[in-house]
C-alpha positions in Angstrom: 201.3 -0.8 44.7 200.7 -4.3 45.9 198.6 -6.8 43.5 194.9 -6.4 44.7 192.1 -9.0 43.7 189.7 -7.1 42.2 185.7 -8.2 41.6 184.1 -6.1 38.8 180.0 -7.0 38.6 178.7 -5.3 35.5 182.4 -5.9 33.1 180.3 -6.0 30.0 179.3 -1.8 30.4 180.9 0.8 29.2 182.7 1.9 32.6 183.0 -1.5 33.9 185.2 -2.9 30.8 187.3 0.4 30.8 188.0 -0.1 34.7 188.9 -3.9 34.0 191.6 -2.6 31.6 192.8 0.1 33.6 193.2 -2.6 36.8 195.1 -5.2 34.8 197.1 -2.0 33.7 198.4 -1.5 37.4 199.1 -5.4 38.2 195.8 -6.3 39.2 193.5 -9.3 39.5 190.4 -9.5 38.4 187.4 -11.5 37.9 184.2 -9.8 35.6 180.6 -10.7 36.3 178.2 -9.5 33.8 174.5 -11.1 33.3 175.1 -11.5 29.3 178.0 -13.5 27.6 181.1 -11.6 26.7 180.0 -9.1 23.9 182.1 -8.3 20.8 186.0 -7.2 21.3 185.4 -4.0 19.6 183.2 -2.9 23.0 185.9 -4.5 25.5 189.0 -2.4 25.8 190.7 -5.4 27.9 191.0 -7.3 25.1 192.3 -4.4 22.8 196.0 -4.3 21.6 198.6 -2.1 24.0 199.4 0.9 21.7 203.3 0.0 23.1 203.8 -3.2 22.2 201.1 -5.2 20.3 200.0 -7.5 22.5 197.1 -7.6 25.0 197.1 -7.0 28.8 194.8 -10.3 28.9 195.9 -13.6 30.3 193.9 -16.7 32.1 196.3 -15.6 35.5 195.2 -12.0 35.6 191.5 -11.9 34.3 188.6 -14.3 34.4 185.0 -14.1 33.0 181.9 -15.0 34.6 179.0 -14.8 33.3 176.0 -14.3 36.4 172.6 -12.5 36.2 172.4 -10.4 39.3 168.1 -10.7 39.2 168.3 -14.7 39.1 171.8 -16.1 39.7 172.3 -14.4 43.8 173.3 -17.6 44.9 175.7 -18.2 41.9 177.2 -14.7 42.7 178.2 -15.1 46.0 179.6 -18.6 45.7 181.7 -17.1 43.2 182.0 -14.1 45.7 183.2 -16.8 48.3 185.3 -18.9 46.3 187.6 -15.2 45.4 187.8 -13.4 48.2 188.4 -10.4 46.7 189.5 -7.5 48.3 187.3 -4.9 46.6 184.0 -5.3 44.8 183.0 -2.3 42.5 179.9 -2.6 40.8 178.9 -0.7 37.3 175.6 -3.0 37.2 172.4 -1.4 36.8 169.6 -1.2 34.4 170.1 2.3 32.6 168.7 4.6 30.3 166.2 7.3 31.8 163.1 7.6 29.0 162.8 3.8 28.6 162.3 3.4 32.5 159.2 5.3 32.2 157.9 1.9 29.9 158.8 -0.8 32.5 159.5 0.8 36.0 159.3 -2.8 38.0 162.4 -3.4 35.9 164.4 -1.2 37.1 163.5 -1.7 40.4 163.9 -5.2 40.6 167.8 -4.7 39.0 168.4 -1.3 40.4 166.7 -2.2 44.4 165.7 -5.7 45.1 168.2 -7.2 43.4 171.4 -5.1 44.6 169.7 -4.9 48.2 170.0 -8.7 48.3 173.4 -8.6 47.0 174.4 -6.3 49.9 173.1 -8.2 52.1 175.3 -11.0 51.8 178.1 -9.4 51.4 178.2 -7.5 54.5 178.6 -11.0 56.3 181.9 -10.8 54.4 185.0 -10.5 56.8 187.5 -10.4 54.0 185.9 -7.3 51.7 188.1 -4.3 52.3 186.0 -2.1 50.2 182.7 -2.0 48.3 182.3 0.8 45.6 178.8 1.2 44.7 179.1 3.2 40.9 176.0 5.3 41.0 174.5 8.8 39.1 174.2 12.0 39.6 170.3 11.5 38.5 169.3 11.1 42.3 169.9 14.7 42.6 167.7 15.8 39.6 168.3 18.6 37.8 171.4 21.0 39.1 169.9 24.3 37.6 171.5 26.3 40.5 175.3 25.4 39.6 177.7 23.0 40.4 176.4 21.0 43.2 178.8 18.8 46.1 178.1 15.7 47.5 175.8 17.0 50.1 173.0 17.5 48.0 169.5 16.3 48.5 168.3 13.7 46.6 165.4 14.9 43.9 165.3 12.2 41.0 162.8 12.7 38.6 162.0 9.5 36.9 162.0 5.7 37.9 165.5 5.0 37.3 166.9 8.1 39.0 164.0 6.9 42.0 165.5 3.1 41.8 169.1 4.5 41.9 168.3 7.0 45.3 166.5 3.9 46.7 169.7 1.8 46.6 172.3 4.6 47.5 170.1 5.3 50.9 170.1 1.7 51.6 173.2 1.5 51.0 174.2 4.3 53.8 171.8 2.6 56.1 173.9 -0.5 56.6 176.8 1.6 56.5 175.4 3.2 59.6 174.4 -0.2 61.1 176.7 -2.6 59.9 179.8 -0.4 59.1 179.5 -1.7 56.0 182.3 -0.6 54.0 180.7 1.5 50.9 182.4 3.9 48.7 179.4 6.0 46.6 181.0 7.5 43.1 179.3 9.5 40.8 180.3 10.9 37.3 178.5 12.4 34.7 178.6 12.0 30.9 181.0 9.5 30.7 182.4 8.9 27.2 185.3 7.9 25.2 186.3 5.0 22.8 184.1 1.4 23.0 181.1 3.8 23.9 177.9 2.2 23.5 176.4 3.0 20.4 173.0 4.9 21.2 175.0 7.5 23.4 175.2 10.8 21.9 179.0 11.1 21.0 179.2 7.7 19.5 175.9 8.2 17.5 176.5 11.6 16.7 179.7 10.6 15.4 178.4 7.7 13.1 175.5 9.9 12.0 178.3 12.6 10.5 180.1 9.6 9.0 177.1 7.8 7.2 174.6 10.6 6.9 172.0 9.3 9.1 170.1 11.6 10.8 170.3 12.1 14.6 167.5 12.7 16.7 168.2 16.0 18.9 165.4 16.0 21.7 164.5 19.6 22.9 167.0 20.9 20.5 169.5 19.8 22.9 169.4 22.8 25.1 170.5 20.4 28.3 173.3 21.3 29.8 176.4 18.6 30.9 180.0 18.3 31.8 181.4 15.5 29.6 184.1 13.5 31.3 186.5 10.4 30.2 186.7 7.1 30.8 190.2 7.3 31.4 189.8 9.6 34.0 187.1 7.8 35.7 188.7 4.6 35.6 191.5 6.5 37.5 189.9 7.5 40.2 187.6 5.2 41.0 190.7 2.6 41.5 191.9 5.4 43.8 188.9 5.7 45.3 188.6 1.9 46.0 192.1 1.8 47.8 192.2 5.0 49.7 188.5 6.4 50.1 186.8 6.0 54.0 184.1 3.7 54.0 180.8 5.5 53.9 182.0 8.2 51.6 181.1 10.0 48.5 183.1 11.5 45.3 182.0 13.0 42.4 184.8 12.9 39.2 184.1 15.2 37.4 185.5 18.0 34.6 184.9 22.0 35.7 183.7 22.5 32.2 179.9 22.5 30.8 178.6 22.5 27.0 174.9 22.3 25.6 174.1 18.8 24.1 173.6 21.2 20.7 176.9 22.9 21.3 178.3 19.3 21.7 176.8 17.9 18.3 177.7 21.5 16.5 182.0 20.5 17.6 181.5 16.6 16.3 179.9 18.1 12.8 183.1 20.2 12.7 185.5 17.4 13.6 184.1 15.4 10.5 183.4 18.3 7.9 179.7 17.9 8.4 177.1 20.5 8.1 175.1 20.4 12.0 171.7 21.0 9.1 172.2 17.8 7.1 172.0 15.1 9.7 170.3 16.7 13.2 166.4 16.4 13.4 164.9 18.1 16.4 162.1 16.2 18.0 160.1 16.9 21.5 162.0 16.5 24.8 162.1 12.9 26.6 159.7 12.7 29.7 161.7 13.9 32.7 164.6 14.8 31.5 166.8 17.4 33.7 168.2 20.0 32.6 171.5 19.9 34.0 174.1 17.8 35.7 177.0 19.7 37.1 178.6 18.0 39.6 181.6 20.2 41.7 184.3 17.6 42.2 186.6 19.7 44.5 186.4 17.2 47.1 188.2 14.5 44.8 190.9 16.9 43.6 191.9 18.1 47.3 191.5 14.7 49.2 193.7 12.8 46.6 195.1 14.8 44.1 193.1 13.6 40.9 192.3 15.7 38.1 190.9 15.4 35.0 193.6 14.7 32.1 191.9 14.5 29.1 190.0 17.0 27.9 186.8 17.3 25.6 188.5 18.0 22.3 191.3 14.9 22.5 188.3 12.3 24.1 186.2 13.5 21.1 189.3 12.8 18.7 189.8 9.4 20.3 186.5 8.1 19.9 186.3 9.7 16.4 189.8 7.7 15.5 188.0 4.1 17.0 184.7 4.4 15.4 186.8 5.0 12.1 188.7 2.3 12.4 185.9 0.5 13.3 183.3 1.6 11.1 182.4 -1.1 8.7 181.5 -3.5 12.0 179.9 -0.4 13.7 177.2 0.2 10.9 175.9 -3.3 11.4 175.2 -2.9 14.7 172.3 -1.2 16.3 172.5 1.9 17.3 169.7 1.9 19.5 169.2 0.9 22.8 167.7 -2.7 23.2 165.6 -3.4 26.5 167.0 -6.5 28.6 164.6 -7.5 31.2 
């Protein structure tokens, strides 16, 4: 494979960072764009040590930082944007988390819409962008109570960042249609594995068996979902990037579901810990859906992905990095902090 140059906007999340390292794995360039400085090492997988020989995959040739905020910096972006070239732009950016977009909607509409509409706009003018993958959610669909779902689904979000998120994909198509602008939609659910962010439920489930403190089960964590790693993801949306037809959509996905309880019940068991001693039900988040089950057939017959790494060994991994990391973890907040 021939050395791409690679623009990641949103390096600092979870996916973005893992996608970095997996790109400067395979020979890659790549500059990251994120709206906050670098954050610590421990959350930035690029900058970890090869298991094979000791030494990082980072150097000034392969990998540059930029820190830009999407919502004020547009200008900064696509001089930066200019100045590359790069062949492909992914972007991870977004303003996340579902209950707290209830609190400040415009938010996530100025991040999720205005913002990411203006980008777009520019960068369709951009003769030398061979590919644009837009990382989105399965949230636009809503709930998937009727089964695994393919890409053809309608949109039916349920809350104001699911809403903001739907906004931007159908925009998105729309200059597809008019510009033949070359998008590439992925979706994934439940992504997780080591460097998790620590207010997600594996990573907080797994520090609450390890220090006692109780985690918060909403609804009793009767929701349904199809946990996938970031290995995997990181896998295909590269492949997705080179080979996928502009206008397209994938989901990456597992073919396996568990109940968020059923999910806490396996990490107590992994680390000795009675489910009773740390889990506190409380009421069910505003809007939350049920399900998301996303059929990824399409992925698995087009290119010949499939998922590697299964539940039990991602669950192991992260378990191994937050032990190893655990007397920097506990100082950190394991809560979600808003950032306008």
């Amino acid at each position: 494979m021939t050395e791409s140059k690679l623009l990641v906007i949103g390096s600092n999340s979870f996916s973005g960072s893992h996608f970095i390292s997996y790109a400067l794995n395979k020979g890659h360039k790549v500059w990251g764009v994120s709206r906050s400085s670098e954050i610590e090492s421990i959350f930035l997988p690029y900058k970890w040590e090869s298991l094979h020989n000791n030494q990082t995959i980072l150097n000034e040739e392969n990998y540059q930082f930029v820190q830009i905020d999407l919502n004020k910096d547009i200008y900064k972006l696509i001089s930066l944007i200019d100045t590359v070239e790069p062949d492909y732009v992914v972007n991870f950016a977004s303003q996340g988390m579902v209950a707290e977009s209830w609190k400040e909607p415009t938010n996530w509409y100025q991040t999720n819409v205005v913002s990411q509409v203006a980008l777009h706009d520019h960068l369709r003018k951009k003769d030398f962008l061979k590919k644009y993958v837009h990382v989105t959610t399965p949230e636009v669909y809503g709930s998937t109570d009727q089964g695994w779902i393919k890409e053809s689904r309608n949109f039916d979000p349920s809350t104001p960042y699911a809403v903001s998120r739907a906004a931007c994909d159908m925009h998105l198509y729309s200059f597809f249609k008019a510009y033949k602008f070359p998008v590439v939609f992925t979706r994934a659910a439940n992504v997780f594995g080591p460097g998790q962010q620590l207010y997600r439920i594996i990573p907080r489930a797994i520090l609450s068996c390890r220090t006692g403190k109780p985690l918060q089960l909403h609804g009793g964590g009767h929701s349904i979902r199809s946990f996938i790693h970031i290995e995997d993801v990181a896998r295909a949306t590269l492949e997705l990037a080179f080979r996928a037809e502009p206008g397209s959509c994938w989901h990456i996905s597992t073919k396996k579901a568990i109940s968020i309880r059923d999910l806490v019940e396996k990490i107590c068991q992994i680390t000795n810990v009675d489910f009773k001693d740390i889990v506190r039900v409380e009421e069910e988040r505003l809007g939350k859906d049920q399900s998301y089950l996303l059929d990824s057939t399409a992925i698995r017959k087009s290119f010949g992905w499939e998922d590697e790494v299964d539940l039990d060994k991602g669950l192991r991994e992260t378990l191994l990095w937050i032990d190893n990391n655990l007397t920097q973890l506990q100082g950190l907040p394991w809560h979600y902090i808003h950032k306008a």
